[in-house]
PyMOL CGO cylinders between C-alpha atoms (Angstrom):
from pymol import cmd
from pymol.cgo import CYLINDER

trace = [
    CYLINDER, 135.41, 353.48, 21.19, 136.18, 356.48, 23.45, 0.3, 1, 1, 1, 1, 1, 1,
    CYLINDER, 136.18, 356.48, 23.45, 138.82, 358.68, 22.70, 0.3, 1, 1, 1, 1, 1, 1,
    CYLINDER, 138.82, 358.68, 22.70, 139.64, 361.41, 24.65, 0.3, 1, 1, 1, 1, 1, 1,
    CYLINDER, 139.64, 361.41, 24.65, 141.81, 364.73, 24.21, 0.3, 1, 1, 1, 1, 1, 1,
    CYLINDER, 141.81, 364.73, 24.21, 143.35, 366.48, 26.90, 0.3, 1, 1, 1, 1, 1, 1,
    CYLINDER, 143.35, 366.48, 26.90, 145.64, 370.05, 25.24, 0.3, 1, 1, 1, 1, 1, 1,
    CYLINDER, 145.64, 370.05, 25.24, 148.35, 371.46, 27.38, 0.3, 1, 1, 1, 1, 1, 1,
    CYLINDER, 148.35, 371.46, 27.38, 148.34, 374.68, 27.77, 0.3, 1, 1, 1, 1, 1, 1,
    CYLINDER, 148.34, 374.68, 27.77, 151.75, 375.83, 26.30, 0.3, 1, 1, 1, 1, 1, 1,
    CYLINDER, 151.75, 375.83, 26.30, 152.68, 379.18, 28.19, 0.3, 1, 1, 1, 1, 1, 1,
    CYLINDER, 152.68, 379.18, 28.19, 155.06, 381.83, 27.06, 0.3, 1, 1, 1, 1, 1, 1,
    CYLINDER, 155.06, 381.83, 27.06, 157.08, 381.81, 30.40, 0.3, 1, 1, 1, 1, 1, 1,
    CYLINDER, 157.08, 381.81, 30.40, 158.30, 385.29, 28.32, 0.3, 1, 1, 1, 1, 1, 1,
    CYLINDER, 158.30, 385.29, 28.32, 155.12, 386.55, 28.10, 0.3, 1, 1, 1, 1, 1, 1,
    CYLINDER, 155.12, 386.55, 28.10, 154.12, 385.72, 31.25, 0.3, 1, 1, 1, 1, 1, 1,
    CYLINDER, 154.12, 385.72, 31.25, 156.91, 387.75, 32.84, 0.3, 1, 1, 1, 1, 1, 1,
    CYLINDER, 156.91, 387.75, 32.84, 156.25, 390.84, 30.37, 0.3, 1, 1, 1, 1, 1, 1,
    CYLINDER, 156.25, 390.84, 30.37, 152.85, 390.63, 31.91, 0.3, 1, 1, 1, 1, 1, 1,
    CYLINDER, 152.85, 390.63, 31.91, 153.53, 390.92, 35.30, 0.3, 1, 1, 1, 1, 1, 1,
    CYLINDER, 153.53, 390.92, 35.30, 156.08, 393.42, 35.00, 0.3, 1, 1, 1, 1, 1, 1,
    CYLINDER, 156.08, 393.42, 35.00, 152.72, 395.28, 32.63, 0.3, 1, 1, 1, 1, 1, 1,
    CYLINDER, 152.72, 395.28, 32.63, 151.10, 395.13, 35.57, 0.3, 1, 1, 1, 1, 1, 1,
    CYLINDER, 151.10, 395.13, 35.57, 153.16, 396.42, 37.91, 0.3, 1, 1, 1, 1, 1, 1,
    CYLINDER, 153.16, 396.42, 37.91, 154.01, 398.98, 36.10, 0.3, 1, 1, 1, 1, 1, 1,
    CYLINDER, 154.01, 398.98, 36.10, 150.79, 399.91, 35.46, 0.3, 1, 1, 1, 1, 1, 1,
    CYLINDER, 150.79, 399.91, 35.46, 149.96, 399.74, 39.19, 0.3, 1, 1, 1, 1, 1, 1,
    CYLINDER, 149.96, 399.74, 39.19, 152.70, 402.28, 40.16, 0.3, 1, 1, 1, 1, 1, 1,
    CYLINDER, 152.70, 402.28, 40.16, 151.62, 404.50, 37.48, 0.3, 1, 1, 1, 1, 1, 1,
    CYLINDER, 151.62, 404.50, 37.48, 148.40, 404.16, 38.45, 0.3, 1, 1, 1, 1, 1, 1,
    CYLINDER, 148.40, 404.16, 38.45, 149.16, 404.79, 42.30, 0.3, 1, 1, 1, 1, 1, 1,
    CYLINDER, 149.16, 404.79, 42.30, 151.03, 408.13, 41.61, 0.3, 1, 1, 1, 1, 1, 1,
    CYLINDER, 151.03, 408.13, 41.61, 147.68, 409.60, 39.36, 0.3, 1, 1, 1, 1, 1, 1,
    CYLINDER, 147.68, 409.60, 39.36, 145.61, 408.59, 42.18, 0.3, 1, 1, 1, 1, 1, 1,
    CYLINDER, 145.61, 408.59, 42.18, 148.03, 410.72, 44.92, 0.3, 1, 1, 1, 1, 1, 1,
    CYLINDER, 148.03, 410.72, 44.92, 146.83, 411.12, 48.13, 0.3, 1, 1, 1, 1, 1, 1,
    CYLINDER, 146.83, 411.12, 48.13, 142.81, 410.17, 47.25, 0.3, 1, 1, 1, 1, 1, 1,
    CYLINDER, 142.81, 410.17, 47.25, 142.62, 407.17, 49.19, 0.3, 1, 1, 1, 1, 1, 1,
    CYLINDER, 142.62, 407.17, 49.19, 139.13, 405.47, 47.07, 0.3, 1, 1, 1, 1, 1, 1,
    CYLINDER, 139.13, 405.47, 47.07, 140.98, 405.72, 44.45, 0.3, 1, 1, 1, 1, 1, 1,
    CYLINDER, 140.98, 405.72, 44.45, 144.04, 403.87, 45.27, 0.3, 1, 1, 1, 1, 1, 1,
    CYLINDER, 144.04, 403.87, 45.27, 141.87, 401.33, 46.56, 0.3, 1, 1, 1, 1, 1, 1,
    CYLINDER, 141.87, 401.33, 46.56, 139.85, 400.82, 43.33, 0.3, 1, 1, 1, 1, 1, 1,
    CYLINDER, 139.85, 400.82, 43.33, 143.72, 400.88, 41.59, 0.3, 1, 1, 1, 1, 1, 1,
    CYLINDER, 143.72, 400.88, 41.59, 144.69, 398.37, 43.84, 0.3, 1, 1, 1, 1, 1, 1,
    CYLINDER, 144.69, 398.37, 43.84, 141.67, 395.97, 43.25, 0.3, 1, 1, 1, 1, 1, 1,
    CYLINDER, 141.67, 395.97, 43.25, 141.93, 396.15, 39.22, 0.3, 1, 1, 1, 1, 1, 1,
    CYLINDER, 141.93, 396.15, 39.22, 145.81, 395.58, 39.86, 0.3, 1, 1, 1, 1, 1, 1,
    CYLINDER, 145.81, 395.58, 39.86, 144.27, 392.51, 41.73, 0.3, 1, 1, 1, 1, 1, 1,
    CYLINDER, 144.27, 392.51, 41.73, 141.95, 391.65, 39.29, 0.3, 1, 1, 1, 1, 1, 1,
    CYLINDER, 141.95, 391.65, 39.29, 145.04, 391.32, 36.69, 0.3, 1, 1, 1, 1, 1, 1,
    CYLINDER, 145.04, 391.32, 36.69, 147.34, 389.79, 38.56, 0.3, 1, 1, 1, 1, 1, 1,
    CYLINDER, 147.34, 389.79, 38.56, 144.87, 387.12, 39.22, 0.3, 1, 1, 1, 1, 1, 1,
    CYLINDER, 144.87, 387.12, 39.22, 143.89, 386.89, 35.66, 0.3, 1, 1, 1, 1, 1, 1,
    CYLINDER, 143.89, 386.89, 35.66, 147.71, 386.44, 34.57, 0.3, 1, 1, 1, 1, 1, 1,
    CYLINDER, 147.71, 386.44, 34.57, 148.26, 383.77, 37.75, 0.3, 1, 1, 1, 1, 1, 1,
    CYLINDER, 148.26, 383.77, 37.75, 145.56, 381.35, 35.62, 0.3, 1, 1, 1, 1, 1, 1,
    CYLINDER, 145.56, 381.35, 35.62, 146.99, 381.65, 32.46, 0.3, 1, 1, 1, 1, 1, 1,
    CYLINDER, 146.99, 381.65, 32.46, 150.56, 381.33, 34.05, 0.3, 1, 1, 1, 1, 1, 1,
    CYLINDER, 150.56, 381.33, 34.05, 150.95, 379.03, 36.59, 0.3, 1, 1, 1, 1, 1, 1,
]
cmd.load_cgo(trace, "trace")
């Protein structure tokens, strides 16, 4: 006999949104320490990526 067990992921939709906002938050933040240094905005923008992705697969 096979028996197999699939979970649903149960998501916050709460948390979810706290995260986002988090992370943009964090990105303007971010953006305003890293003034008119154009490298680093860039390496801000790809970590803001880099979250925003991660919080897209545990959201959506």
């Amino acid at each position: 006999m096979l028996v197999l067990v699939t979970f649903i992921s149960c998501v916050d939709s709460e948390e979810c949104t706290q995260d986002y906002l988090n992370a943009d938050k964090w990105y303007v933040e971010q953006s305003k320490l890293a003034g008119d240094n154009q490298d680093a905005k860039d390496r801000v923008y790809e970590e803001y990526l880099k979250r925003y992705k991660e919080i897209d697969s545990r959201c959506k």
